[in-house]
SEKOL-224750 format. One record per residue (C-alpha): y, x, z; residue in one letter. Coordinates in steps of 0.05 Angstrom, whole numbers, padded with zeros to 5 digits, always signed. Layout:
% SEKOL-224750
YXZA ...
% end
This chain:
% SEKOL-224750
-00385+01892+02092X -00400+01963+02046X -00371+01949+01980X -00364+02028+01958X -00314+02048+02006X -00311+02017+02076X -00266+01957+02091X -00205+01988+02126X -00214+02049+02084X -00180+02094+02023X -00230+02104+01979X -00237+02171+01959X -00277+02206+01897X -00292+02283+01883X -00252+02331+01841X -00210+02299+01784X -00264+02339+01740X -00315+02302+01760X -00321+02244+01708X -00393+02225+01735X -00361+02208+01812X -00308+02173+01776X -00360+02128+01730X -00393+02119+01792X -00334+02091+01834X -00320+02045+01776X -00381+02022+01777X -00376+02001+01848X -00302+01969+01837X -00344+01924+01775X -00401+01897+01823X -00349+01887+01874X -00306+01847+01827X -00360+01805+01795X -00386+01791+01869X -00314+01764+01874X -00287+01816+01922X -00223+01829+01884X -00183+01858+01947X -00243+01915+01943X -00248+01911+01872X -00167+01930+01868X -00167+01984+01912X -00233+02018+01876X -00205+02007+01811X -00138+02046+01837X -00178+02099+01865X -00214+02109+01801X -00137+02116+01764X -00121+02166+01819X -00180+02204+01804X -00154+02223+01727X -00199+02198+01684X -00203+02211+01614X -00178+02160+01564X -00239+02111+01556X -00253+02101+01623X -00179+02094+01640X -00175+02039+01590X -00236+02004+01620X -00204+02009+01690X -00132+01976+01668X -00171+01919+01630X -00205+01901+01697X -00152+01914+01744X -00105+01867+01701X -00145+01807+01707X -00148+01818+01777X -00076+01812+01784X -00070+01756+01739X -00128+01722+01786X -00073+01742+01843X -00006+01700+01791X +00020+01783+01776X +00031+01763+01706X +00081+01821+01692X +00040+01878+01724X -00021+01846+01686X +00013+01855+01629X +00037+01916+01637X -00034+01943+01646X -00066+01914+01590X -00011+01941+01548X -00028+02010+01584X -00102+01987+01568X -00085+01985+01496X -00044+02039+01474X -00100+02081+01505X -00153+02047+01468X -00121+02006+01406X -00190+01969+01393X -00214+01955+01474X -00232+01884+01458X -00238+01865+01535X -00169+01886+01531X -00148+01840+01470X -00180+01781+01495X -00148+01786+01562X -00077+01805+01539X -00085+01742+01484X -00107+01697+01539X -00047+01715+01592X -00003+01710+01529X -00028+01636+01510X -00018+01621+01588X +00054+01637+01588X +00059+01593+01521X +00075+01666+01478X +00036+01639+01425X +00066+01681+01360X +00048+01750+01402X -00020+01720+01424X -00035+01700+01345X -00025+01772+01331X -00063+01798+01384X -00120+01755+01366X -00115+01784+01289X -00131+01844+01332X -00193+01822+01362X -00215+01782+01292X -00212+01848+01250X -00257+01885+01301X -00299+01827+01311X -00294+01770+01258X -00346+01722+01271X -00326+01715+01355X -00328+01651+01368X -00281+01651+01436X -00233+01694+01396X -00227+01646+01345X -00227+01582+01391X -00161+01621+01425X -00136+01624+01359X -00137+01557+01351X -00107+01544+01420X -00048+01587+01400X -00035+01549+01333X -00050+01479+01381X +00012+01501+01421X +00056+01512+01365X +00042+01441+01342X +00003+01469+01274X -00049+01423+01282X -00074+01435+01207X -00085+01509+01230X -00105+01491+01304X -00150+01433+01295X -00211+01469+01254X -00218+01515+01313X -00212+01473+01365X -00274+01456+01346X -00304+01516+01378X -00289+01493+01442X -00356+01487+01489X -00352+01414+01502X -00375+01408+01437X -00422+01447+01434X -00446+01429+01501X -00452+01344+01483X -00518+01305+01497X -00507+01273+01420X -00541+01336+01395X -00619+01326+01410X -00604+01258+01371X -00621+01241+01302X -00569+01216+01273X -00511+01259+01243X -00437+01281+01269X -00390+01251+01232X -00360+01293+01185X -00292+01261+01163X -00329+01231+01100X -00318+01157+01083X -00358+01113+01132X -00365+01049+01082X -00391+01000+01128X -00418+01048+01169X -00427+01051+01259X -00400+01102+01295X -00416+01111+01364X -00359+01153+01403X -00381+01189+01471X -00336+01225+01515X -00314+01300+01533X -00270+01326+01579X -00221+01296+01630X -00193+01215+01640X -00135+01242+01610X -00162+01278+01541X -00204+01208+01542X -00139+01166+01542X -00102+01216+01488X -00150+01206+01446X -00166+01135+01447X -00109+01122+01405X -00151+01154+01335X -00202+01108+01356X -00172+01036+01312X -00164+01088+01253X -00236+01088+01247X -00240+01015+01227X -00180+01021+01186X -00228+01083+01148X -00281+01031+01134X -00315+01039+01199X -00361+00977+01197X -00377+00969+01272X -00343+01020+01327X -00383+01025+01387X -00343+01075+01452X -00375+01094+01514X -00316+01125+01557X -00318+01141+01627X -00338+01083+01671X -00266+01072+01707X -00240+01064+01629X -00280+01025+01617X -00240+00956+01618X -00182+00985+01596X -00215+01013+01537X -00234+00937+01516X -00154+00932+01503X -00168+00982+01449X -00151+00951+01376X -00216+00954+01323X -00272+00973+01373X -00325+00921+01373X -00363+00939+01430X -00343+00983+01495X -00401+01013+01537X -00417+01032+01612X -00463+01092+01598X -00483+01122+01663X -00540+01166+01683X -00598+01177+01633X -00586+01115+01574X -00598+01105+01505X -00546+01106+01456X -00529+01046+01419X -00566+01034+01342X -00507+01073+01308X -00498+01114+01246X -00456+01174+01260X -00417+01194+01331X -00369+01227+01349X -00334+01262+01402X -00252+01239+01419X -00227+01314+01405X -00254+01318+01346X -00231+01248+01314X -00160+01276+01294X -00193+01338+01254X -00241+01285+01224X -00177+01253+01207X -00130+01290+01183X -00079+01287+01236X -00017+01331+01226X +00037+01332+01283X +00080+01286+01239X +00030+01225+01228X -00002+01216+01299X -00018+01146+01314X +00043+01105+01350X +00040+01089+01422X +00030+01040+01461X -00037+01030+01431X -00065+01009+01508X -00049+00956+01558X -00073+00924+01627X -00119+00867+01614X -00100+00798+01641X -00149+00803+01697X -00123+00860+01724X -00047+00831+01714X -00068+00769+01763X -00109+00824+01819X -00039+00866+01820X +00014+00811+01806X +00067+00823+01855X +00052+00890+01890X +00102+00942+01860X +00177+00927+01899X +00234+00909+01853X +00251+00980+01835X +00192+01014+01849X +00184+01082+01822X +00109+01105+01823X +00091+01188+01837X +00035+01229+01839X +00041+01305+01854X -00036+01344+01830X -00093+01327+01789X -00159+01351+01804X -00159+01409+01852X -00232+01441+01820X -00190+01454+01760X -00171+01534+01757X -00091+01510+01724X -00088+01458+01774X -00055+01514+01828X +00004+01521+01768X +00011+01448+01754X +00011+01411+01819X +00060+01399+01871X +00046+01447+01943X +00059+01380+01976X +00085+01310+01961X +00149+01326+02019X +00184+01357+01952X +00196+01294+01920X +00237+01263+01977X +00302+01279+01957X +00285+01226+01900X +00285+01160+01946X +00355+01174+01957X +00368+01131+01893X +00301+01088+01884X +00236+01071+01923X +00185+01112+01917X +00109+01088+01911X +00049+01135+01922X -00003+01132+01872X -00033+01195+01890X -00104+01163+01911X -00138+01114+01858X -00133+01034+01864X -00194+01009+01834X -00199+01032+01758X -00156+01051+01708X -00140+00978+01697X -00121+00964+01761X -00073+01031+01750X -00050+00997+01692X -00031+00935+01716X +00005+00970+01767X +00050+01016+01717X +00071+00955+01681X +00112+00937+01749X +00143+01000+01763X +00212+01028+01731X +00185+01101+01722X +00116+01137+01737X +00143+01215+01763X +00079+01255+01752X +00052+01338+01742X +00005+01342+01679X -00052+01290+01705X -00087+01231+01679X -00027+01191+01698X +00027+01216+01641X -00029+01189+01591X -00042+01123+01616X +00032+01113+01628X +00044+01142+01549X -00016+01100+01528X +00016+01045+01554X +00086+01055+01526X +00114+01062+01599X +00175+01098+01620X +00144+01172+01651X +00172+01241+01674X +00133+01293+01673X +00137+01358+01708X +00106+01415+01666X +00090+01485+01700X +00128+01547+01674X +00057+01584+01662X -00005+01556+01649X +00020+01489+01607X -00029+01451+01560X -00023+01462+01488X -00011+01384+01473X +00055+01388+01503X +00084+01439+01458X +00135+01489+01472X +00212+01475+01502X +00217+01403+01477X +00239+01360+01537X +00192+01296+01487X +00125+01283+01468X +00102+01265+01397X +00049+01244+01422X +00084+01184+01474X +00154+01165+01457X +00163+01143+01531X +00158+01209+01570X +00207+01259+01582X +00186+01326+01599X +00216+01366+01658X +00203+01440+01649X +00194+01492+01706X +00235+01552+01692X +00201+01596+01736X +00126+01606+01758X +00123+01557+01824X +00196+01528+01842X +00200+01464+01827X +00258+01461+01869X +00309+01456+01802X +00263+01410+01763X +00272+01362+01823X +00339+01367+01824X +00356+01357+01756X +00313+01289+01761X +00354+01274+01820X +00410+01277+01788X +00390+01241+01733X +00366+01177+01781X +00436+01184+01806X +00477+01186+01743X +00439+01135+01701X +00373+01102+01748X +00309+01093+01723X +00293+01081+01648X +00256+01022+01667X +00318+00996+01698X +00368+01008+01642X +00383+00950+01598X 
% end
């Protein structure tokens, strides 16, 4: 394949002199890159450097070549070259956004803030630069700061609500008024956020109508103050409503600070479900699952290589794969109830078990971690039942694994414990 120098190759430029050879190469190394050829990409971008070019186009060559090794987990050398990058060309905002974004991935959220004031002062009205901005303050726990620009986000922006007629709630009263909540995101945003959804009532909400995924369906009709809980696939109607609203915008709406989030449990298996799954969890049984969803780009952080890591665990208790679904997320339910302890990465399962008010660890990668589980705290505000196990370094697992080990072997369970 010819991608400006031939596979196998060194790829070579004129003189050091020649700034139009050099512009040209780069140019190559750019369609090569956004063809998604970054082995090529790399190598024409380093031929460029060796070349000597002059500041601007240096600048535009370390920007690139950084997100190619942060593509390739080289979070150091990224970083190194978009700090390169940068003291080249203070205001390069490619260079700001990407050196903000690696520094929200490794949770560095204070040096990210200030790289984004950066970015703002060049470019104030950037949406994406604010909506990081907002991630950074999210991760912090400042959700007074964080919430307003999470707002930005593109699943907003994106929802089918808009081409109806009726309004977005804006966090007025409601006085008797219906609100009709859709959905956004994963199962797992869908579950956090189900726990605003009785506050709407308690606001003077008059009827509260919630269309969740289908396989939450059932367990959303354990929900407290929602009168009515919809199947909405393919191309519906909406309910008669008033307003709607979207889940990750209700605790904006609200007025949710870190210190007054809604209790948990606030879910819990309905009584059907109880009978289907009565009796199929061991005495003892501790449940595991080791990835989410494998399409999402964090997922190669988060998740386990292979489920073989967690065998040192059944030393001290039985362990129950729950890796592939049984039935819906009521079933699921029914099934946590039974179990001592759920051992999960960051998937759906560590918010139906917190939703539920069931005993949960979960393991939390050392780059790439969500926001909503805050920095260094081994707890969650947002689920008094899960303890967080944190990865120390990017991909070995191997001490978070052993320190639960331990832990099952000093003390058991929590479900276990009297």
């Amino acid at each position: 394949m010819r991608s400006g120098a031939h596979e196998g190759q060194r790829a070579t430029v004129g003189p050091a002199s020649d700034p139009a050879a050099l512009r040209r190469l780069f140019d190559q190394a750019v369609q090569r890159h956004q063809a998604g050829d970054h082995a090529a990409a790399g190598r024409l971008y380093e031929a460029v450097l060796a070349g000597g070019p002059d500041r601007g186009l240096r600048a535009d060559v370390l920007a690139n070549l950084a997100s190619i090794l942060r593509n390739q987990d080289r979070f150091a050398e990224a970083e190194a070259a978009l700090r390169d990058c940068l003291r080249l060309s203070p205001d390069h905002l490619s260079g700001l956004a990407n050196l903000a974004n690696l520094l929200i991935v490794a949770q560095r959220y204070e040096e990210a803030r200030a790289c984004i004031a950066r970015s703002l002062a060049l470019a104030p009205d950037d949406r994406l630069h604010r909506y990081r901005l907002g991630l950074a303050w999210l991760g912090e726990g400042d959700y007074a700061a964080g919430l307003p620009l999470y707002e930005l986000r593109d699943d907003r922006a994106r929802t089918p609500l808009r081409s109806m007629s009726t309004p977005e709630w804006d966090g007025g009263p409601l006085e008797g008024r219906s609100v009709f909540i859709w959905r956004e995101q994963g199962y797992g945003d869908e579950l956090q956020m189900a726990r605003f959804i009785p506050a709407l009532k308690a606001a003077g909400a008059g009827r509260v109508m919630v269309a969740p995924t289908r396989a939450l369906v059932r367990l959303f009709g354990t929900l407290e103050g929602v009168d009515e809980v919809l199947e909405m696939t393919g191309r519906v109607a909406a309910p008669p409503h008033d307003v709607w609203a979207l889940p990750f915008s209700l605790p904006h709406r609200l007025g949710v600070t870190l210190e007054t989030l809604p209790a948990a449990p606030y879910l819990r298996a309905p009584e059907a479900a109880r009978a289907a799954w009565k009796g199929f969890a061991p005495e003892g049984g501790v449940g595991f699952v080791w990835h989410g969803n494998p399409a999402q780009p964090v997922e190669r952080y988060r998740g386990l290589p292979s489920p073989e890591l967690l065998q040192p665990l059944a030393e001290h208790v039985r362990l129950i794969d729950l890796q592939e679904p049984r039935g819906d997320f009521a079933d699921t339910a029914a099934i946590l109830e039974q179990l001592d302890l759920v051992i999960t990465t960051d998937t759906a399962m560590a918010h139906l078990a917190g939703a539920l008010g069931r005993p949960c660890w979960v393991m939390l990668p050392a780059v790439g971690c969500d926001w909503r589980w805050l920095r260094r705290r081994p707890d969650s505000p947002w689920y008094p039942s899960l303890r967080l196990w944190r990865q120390e370094t990017p991909g070995d697992w191997a001490p978070v694994i052993a320190a639960m080990k331990q832990e099952l072997a000093s003390n058991g369970p929590p479900g276990r414990r009297p």
